[in-house]
C-alpha positions in Angstrom: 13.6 -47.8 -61.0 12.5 -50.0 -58.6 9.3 -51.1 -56.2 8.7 -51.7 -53.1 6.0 -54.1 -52.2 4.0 -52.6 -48.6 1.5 -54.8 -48.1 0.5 -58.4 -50.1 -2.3 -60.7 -49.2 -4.1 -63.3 -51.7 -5.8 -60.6 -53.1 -4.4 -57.3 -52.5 -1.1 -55.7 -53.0 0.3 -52.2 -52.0 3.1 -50.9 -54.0 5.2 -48.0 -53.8 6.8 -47.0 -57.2 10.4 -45.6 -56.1 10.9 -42.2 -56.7 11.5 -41.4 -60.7 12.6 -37.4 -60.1 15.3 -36.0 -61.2 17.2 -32.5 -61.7 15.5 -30.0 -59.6 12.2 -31.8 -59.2 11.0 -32.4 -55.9 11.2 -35.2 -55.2 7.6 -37.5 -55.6 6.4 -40.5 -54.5 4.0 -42.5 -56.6 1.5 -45.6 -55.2 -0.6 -48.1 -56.4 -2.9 -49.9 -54.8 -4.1 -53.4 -56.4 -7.3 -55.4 -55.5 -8.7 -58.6 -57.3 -6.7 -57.4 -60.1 -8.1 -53.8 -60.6 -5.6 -50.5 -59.3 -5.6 -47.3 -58.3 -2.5 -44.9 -59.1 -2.3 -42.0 -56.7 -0.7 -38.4 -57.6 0.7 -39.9 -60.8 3.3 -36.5 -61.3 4.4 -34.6 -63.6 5.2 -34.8 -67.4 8.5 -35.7 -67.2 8.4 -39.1 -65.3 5.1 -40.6 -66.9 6.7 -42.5 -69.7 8.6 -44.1 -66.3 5.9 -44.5 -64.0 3.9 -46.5 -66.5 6.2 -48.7 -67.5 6.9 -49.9 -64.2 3.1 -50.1 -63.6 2.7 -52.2 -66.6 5.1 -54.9 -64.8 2.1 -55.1 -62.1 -1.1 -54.8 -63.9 -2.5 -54.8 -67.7 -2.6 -51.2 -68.1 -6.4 -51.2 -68.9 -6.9 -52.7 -65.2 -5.7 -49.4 -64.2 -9.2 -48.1 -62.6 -8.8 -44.8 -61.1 -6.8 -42.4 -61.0 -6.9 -40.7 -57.6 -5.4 -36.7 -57.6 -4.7 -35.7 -53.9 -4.8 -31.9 -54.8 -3.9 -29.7 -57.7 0.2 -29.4 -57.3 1.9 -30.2 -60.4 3.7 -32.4 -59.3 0.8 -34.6 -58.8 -1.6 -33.6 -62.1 0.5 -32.2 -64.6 0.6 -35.5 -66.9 -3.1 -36.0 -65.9 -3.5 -36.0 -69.7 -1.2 -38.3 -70.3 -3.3 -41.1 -68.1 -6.6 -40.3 -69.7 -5.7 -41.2 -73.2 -3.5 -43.8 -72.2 -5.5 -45.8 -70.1 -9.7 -45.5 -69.6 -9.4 -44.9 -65.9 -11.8 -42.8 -63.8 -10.0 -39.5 -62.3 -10.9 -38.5 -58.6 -10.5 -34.9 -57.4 -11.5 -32.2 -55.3 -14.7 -29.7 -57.1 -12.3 -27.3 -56.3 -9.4 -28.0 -58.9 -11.7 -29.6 -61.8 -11.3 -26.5 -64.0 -8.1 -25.7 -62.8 -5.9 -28.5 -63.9 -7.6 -27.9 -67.5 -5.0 -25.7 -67.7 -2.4 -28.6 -67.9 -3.8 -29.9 -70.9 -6.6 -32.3 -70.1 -7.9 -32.8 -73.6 -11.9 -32.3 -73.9 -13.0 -35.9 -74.7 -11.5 -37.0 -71.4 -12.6 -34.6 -69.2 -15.5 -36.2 -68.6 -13.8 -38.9 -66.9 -13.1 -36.8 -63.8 -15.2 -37.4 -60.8 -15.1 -34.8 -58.4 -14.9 -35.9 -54.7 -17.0 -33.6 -52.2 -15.8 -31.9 -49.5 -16.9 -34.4 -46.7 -15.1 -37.5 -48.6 -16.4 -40.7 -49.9 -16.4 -44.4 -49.6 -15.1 -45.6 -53.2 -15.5 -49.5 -54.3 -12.5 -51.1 -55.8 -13.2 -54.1 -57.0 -14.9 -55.1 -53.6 -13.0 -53.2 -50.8 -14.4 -49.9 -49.7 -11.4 -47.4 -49.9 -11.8 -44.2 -47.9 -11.2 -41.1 -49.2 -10.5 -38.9 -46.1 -10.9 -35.1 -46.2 -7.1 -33.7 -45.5 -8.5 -30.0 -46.5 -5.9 -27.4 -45.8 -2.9 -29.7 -45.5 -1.9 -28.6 -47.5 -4.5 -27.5 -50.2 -7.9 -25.8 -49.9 -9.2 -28.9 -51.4 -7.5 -31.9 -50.0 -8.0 -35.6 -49.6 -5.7 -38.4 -48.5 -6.9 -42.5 -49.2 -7.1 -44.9 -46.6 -7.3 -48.8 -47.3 -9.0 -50.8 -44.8 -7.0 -54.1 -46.1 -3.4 -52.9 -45.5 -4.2 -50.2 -43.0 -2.2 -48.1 -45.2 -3.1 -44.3 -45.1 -2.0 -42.5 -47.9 -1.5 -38.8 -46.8 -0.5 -36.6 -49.6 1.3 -33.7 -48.5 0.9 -34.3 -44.4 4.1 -36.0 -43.3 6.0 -35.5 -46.5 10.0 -35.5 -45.5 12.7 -33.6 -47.6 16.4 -34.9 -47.7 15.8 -38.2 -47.2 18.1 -41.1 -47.9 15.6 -43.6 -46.6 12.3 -44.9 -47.7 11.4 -46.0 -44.0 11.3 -44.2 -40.8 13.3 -45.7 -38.2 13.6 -43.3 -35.6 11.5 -40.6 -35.5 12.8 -38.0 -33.2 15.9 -38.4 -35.5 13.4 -37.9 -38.6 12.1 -34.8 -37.1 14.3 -32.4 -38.7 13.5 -33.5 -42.3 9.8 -32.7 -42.0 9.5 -29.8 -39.5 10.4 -27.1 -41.9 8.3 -28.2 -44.4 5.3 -28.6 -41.7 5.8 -25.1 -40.8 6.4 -23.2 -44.0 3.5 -25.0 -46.2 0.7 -26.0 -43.4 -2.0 -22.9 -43.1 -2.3 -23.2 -39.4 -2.5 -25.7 -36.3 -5.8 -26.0 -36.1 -5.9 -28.0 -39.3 -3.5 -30.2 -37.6 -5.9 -30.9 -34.7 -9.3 -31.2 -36.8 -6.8 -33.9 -38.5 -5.6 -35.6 -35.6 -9.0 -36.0 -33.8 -10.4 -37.3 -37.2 -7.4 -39.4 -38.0 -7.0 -41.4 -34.7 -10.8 -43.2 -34.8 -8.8 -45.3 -37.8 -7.2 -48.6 -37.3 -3.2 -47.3 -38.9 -0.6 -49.6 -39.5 1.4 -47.1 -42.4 1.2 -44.0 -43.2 2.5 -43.4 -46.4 2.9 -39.5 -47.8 3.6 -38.2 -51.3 6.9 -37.2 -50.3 10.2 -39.1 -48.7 10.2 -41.7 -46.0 7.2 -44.0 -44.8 6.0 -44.4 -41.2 5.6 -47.8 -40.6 4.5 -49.6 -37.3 2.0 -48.3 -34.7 4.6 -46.7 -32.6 5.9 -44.4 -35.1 2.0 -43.1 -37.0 1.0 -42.5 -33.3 4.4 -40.2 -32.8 4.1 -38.6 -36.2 0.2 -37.9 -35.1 1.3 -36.7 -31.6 3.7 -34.3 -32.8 2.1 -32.7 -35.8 -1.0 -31.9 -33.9 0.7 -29.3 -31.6 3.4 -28.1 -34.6 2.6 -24.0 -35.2 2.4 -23.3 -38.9 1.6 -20.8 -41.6 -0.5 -18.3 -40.1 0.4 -19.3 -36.6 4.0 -17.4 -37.1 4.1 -15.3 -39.4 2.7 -11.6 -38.5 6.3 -10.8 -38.3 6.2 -10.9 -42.2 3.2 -9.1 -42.9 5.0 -5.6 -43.4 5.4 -3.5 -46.5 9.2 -3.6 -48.3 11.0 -0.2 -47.7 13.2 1.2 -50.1 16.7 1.0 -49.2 
């Protein structure tokens, strides 16, 4: 287990907390983001990496200043130990009014439920501890109900799904045409269509980016390489885009 620290001012710290998957898990990134010495843990994961993830959170804050909880959709792989947070630490839960009753089914015992705050469909501006963090509406990338977080203080934007690489070795992009290949299946197969690209894009570029940091694989870091990853996945066919070939009812052999 390890961390590594992407941003740190006076004040304010961004931290990504290395990969804890194993087995056949996907693989899962998990952040944190630290201001004035209050946090917010995005897609905290699944059941089996918890115990992990909060032990190496507890190395960075008092688990108590752990503040909210932000869920970027309803994946296992990001809620399935939702539980687990509630009644381990009193932080506020933020997710779309799409999944609420949904990730019940994981387990979210009754007397915490009430913790969840549901995030509407056009986003929000959410205080932490004095900086206004921006959650974003990512909807249909991949999730009907989607939402990616951007700081203003790092210029970090934390985008879920969108981006996410497979394969990797590396946390950081270096070259991106050579990166390419490690997200453009994924793009493809699990994206609903391009036009959710585009609304993205057009949305995304009135932001001041330094990082964009997904759920899954390597980082984009530096100007140059957000502006290609935008670039590129605004014209990428997807889903829907290619697929009436598979539309067609099996035949017996």
């Amino acid at each position: 287990m390890s961390q590594i620290t992407l941003f740190e001012n006076n004040d304010h710290k961004n931290v990504l907390l290395e990969d804890y998957t194993e087995g056949e898990m996907i693989p899962a990134n998990q952040h944190l983001i630290v201001h004035n010495g209050k946090a917010m843990l995005l897609d905290p994961g699944g059941h089996k990496i918890h115990s992990k993830v909060y032990a190496e959170l507890s190395t960075l804050i008092a688990p108590p200043n752990l503040k909210y909880l932000f869920f970027s959709h309803q994946d296992p792989d990001i809620v399935a130990a939702a539980n687990f947070w509630f009644m381990m630490t009193s932080a506020e839960g933020l997710m779309s009014q799409l999944w609420t009753r949904f990730v019940a089914h994981f387990g979210i015992d009754r007397v915490v439920f009430n913790r969840i705050r549901t995030i509407p469909d056009e986003g929000m501006v959410l205080d932490l501890e004095g900086v206004n963090l921006l959650i974003i509406p990512g909807h249909f990338l991949h999730s009907a109900g989607n939402f990616q977080v951007y700081d203003p203080v790092s210029k970090i934007l934390y985008s879920g799904d969108l981006g996410a690489s497979i394969g990797t070795e590396y946390r950081i992009v270096g070259d991106f045409d050579a990166h390419i290949p490690r997200i453009e299946w994924f793009h493809r197969r699990y994206m609903p269509t391009v036009k959710a690209f585009q609304l993205w894009a057009t949305m995304i570029r009135e932001l001041d980016i330094e990082t964009i940091a997904p759920q899954h694989g390597a980082i984009y870091q530096g100007k140059e390489n957000v502006n290609k990853f935008i670039d590129w996945v605004e014209n990428v066919p997807c889903g829907l885009d290619r697929m009436d070939n598979l539309f067609r009812i099996p035949k017996v052999d």
